[in-house]
N, C-alpha and C positions, 0 to 999 in steps of 0.2 A: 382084533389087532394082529397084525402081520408080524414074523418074526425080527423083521428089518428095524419095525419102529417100535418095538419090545426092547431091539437090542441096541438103539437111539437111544431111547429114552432111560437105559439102564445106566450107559455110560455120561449122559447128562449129569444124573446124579449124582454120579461119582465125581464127576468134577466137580459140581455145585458142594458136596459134601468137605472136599478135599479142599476147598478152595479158604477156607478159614484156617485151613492148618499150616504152618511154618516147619519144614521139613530142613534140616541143616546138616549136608555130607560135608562138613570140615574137622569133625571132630572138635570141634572146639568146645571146651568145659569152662563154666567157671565154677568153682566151689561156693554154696550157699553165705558163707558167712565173707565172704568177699563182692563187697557192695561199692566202693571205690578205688579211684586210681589218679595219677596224675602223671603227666610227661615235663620232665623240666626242659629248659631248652638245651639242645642240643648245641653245645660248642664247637666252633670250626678250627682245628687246630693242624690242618694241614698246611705244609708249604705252601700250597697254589689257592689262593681261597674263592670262592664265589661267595661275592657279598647274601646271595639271597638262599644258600643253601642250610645253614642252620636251619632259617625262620621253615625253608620248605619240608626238611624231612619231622621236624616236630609237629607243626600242624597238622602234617600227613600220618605221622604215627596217633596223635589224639585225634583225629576222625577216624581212624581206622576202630579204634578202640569203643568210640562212641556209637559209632554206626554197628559195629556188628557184637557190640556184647550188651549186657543190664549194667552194665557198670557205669557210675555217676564221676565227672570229673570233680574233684576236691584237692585242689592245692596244700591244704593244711590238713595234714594227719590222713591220707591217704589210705587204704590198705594195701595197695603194691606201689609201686615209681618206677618209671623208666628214669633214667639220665646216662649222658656221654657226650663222646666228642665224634667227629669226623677227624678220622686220623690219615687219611691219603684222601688226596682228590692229582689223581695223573696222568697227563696225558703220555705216551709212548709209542713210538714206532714197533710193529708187528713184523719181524721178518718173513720173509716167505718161505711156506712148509713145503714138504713134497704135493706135487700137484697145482701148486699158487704163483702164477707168471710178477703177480706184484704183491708189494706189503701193504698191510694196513694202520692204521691208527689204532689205537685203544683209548678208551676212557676209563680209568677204573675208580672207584671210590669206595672207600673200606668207614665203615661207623662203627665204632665202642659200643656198648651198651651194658649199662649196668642194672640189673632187675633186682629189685627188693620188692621183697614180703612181708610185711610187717606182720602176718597174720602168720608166720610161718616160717623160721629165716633156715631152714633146712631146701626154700625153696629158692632163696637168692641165688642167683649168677652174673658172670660177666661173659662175654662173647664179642667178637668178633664178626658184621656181617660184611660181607663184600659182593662188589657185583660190578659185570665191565660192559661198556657196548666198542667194537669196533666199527671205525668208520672208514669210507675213504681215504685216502690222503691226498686227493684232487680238490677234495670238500675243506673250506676254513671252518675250524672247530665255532667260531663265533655265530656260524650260519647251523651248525645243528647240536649246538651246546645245549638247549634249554631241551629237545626232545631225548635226546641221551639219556642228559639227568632224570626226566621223565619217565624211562622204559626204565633204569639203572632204579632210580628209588623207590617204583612201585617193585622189586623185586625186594631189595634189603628190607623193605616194610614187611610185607609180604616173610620172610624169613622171619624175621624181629617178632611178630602176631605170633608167627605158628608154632618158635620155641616158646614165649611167655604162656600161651593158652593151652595146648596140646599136653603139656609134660604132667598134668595132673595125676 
């Protein structure tokens, strides 16, 4: 056997071995005796409302959670809870900085969140997440509203996951 297909066959295995295993750089912990969770729905309580943005960042925060932790969703008697509101949802004109011949749009949107522990309440918090996308201002917000919120709330989720999970 040649050294080429000695050292094929070496790294085959190594994949093949490796290949059963779940390897996770997020740092994400959950504590053994934390077995459920639940997201309430998230209240829209900004001046400007988008009907469908509640319904979107709560489902997005309870998939996130089901997808990538052991944790079972249980409405009743949960071990942790998310709940809050959206507290800004706005649009804004961007002035122009040095270097920027025009101004931009912003979208911004700010979500409450309140974390309980019931397993723990040394581990409750409240916080604040925000996140914005600037857009054109040649562009009507109606033609790239639905992607904004998209790139916008996979961030605030994204945030929301990494203080609940992370802080152990």
């Amino acid at each position: 056997m040649s050294n080429r297909s000695t050292f094929s066959g070496l790294i085959l295995l190594l994949v093949l071995s490796w290949s059963g295993c779940k390897i996770s750089l997020s740092g994400v912990q959950v504590p053994r005796e934390m077995n459920t969770f639940n997201v309430d729905y998230i209240v829209n309580n900004a001046l400007l409302v988008v009907p469908s943005l509640s319904q979107e960042i709560t489902d997005q925060l309870t998939e996130r959670i089901e997808n990538e932790t052991r944790l079972l969703l249980r409405p009743e008697k949960p071990d942790i809870e998310f709940s809050g509101e959206i507290t800004k949802y706005e649009v804004a004109s961007e002035a122009p900085t040095s270097g920027q011949s025009t101004s931009l749009n912003r979208l911004d949107i700010v979500v409450k969140i309140d974390f309980t522990n019931h397993l723990d309440e040394e581990g409750n918090w409240t916080a604040n997440f925000s996140n914005f996308q600037n857009f054109d201002p040649s562009e009507d917000l109606a033609s790239v509203q639905d992607e904004l919120i998209e790139v916008i709330l996979r961030d605030i989720i994204e945030d929301i996951y990494q203080k609940a999970f992370t802080n152990w």
